[in-house]
Residue frames relative to the residue before (quaternion, step in Angstrom):
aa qw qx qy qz dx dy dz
X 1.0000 0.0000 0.0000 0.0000 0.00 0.00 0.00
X 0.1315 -0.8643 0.4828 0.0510 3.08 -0.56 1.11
X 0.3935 -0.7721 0.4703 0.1669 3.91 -0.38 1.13
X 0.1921 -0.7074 0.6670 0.1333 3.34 -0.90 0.63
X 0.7753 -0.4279 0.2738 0.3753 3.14 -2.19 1.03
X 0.5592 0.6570 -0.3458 0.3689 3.87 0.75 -1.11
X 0.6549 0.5351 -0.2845 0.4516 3.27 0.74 -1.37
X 0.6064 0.6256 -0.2833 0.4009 3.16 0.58 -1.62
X 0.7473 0.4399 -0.2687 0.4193 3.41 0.23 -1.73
X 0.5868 0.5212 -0.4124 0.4625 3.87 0.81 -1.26
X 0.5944 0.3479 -0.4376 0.5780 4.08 0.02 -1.15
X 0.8977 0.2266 -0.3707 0.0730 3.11 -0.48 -0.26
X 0.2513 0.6472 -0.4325 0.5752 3.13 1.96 0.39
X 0.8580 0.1200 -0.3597 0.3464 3.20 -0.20 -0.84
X 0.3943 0.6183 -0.5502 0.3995 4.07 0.92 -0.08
X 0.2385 -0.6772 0.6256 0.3052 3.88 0.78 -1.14
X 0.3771 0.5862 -0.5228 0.4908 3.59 1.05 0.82
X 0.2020 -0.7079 0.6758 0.0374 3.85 -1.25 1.81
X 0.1970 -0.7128 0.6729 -0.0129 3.09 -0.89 1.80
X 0.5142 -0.5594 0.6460 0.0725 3.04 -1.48 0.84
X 0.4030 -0.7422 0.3938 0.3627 4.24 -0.18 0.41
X 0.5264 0.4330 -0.4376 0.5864 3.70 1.46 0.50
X 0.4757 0.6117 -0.4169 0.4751 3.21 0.95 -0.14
X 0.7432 0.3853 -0.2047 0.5073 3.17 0.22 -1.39
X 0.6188 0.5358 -0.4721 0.3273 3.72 -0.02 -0.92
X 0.7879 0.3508 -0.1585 0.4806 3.43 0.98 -1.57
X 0.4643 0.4359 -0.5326 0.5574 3.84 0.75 0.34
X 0.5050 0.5332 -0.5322 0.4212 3.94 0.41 -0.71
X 0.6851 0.4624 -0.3410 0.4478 3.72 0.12 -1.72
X 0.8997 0.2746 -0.2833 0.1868 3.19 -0.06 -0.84
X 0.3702 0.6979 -0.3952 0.4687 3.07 1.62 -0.23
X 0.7010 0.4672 -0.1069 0.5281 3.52 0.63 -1.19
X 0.6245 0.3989 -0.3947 0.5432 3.61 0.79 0.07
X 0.7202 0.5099 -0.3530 0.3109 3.66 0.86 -1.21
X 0.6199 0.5933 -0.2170 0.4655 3.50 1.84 -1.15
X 0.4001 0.7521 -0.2793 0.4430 3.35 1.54 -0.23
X 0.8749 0.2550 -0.0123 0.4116 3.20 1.14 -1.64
X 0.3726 0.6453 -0.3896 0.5412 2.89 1.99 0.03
X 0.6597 0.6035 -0.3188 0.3146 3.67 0.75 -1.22
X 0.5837 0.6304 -0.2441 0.4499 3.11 1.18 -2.11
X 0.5959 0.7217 -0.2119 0.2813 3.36 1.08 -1.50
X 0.5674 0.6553 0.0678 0.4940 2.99 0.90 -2.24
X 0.6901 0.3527 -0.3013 0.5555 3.88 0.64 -1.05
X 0.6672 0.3123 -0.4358 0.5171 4.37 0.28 -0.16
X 0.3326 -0.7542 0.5618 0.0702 2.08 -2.29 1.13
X 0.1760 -0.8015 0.5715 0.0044 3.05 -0.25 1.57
X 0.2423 0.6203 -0.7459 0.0112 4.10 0.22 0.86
X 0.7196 0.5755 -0.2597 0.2889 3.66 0.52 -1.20
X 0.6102 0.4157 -0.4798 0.4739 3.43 1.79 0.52
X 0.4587 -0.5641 0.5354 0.4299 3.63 -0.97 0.81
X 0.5785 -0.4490 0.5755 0.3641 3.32 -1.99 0.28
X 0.2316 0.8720 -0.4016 -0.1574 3.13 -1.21 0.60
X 0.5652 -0.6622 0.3437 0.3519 3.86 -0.40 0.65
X 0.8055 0.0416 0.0370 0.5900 3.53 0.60 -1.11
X 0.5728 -0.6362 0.4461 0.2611 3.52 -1.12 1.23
X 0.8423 0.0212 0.0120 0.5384 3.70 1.09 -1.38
X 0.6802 -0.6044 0.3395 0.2382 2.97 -1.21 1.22
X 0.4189 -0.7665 0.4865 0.0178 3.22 -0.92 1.45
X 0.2035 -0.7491 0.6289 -0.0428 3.80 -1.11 1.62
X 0.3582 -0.5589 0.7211 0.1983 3.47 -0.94 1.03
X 0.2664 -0.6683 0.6759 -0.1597 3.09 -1.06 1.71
X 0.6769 0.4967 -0.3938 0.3742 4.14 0.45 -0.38
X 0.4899 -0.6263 0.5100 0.3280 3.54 -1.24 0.90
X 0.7840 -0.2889 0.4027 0.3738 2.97 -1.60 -0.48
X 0.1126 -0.7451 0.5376 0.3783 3.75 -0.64 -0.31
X 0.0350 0.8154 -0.5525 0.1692 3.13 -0.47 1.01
X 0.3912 -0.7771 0.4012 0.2865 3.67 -0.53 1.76
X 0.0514 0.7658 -0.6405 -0.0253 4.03 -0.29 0.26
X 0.5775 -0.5369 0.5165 0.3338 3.48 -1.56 0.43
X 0.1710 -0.6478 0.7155 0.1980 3.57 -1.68 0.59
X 0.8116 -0.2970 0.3304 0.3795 2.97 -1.96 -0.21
X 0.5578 -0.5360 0.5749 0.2666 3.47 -1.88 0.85
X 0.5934 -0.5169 0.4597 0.4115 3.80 -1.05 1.06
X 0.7301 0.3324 -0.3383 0.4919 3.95 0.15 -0.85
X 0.6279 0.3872 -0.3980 0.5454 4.05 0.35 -0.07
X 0.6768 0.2612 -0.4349 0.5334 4.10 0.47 0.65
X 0.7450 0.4623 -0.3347 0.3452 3.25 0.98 -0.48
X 0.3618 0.8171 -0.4014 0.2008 3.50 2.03 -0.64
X 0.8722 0.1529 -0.0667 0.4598 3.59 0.81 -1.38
X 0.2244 0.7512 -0.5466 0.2943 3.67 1.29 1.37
X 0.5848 -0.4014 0.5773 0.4044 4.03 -0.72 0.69
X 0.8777 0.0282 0.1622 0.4500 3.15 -0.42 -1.58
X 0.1685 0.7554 -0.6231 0.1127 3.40 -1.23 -0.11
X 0.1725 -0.8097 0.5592 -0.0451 3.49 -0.74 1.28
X 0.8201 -0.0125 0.1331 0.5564 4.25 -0.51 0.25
X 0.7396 -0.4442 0.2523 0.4382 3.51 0.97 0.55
X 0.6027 0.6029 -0.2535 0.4572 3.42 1.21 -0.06
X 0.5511 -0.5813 0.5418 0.2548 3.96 -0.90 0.02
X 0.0348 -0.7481 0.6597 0.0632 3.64 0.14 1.20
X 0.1180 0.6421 -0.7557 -0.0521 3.58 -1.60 0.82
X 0.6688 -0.5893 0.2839 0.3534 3.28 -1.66 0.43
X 0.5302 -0.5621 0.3981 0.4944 3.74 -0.76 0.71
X 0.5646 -0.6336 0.5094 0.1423 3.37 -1.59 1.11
X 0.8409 0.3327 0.0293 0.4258 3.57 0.95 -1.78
X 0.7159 -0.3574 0.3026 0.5178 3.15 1.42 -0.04
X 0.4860 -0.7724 0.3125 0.2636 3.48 -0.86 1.22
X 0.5310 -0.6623 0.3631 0.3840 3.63 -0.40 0.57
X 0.6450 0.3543 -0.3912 0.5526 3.83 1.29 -0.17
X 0.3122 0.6904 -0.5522 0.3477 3.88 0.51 0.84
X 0.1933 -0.7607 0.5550 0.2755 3.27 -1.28 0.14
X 0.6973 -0.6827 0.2181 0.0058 2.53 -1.77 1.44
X 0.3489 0.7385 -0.2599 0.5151 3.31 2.45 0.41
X 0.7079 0.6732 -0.0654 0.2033 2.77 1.15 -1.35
């Protein structure tokens, strides 16, 4: 199937995509090459393949949930740089809080 310039221009009206008329000439070709292979496509007969969604067979992969203890606040905090009242201390992202506010 071969696409004329018109076509071309409409997709691309309605994409909202400004072609340029080399633009277009070579979106024609290729447009017209891709529908080519859809067609070629389109000619096998695939009744005798089932339809199918995923190529390879899928494995639930998630543990149990099960409640289990974590770590004591001072055994995450043991090897923090910093750390202030029990908390991660990192440096201020936006600007220190004793800055002025003009600024």
């Amino acid at each position: 199937m071969r696409l004329s310039r018109e076509d071309v221009v409409y997709v691309a009206k309605l994409a909202r995509l400004g072609l340029s008329d080399d633009e277009v000439d070579r979106m024609q070709d290729q447009l017209s090459s891709i529908l080519e292979h859809i067609a070629a496509l389109e000619e096998l007969d695939t009744d005798a393949i089932p339809p199918t969604a995923q190529v390879i067979a899928l494995a639930n992969v998630m543990r149990p949930d099960a409640v289990v203890g974590s770590l004591s606040r001072e055994a995450i905090l043991a090897n923090a740089p910093r750390q202030s009242d029990g908390f991660f201390e990192v440096q201020t992202v936006l600007g220190a809080a004793d800055e002025d506010a003009s600024t």
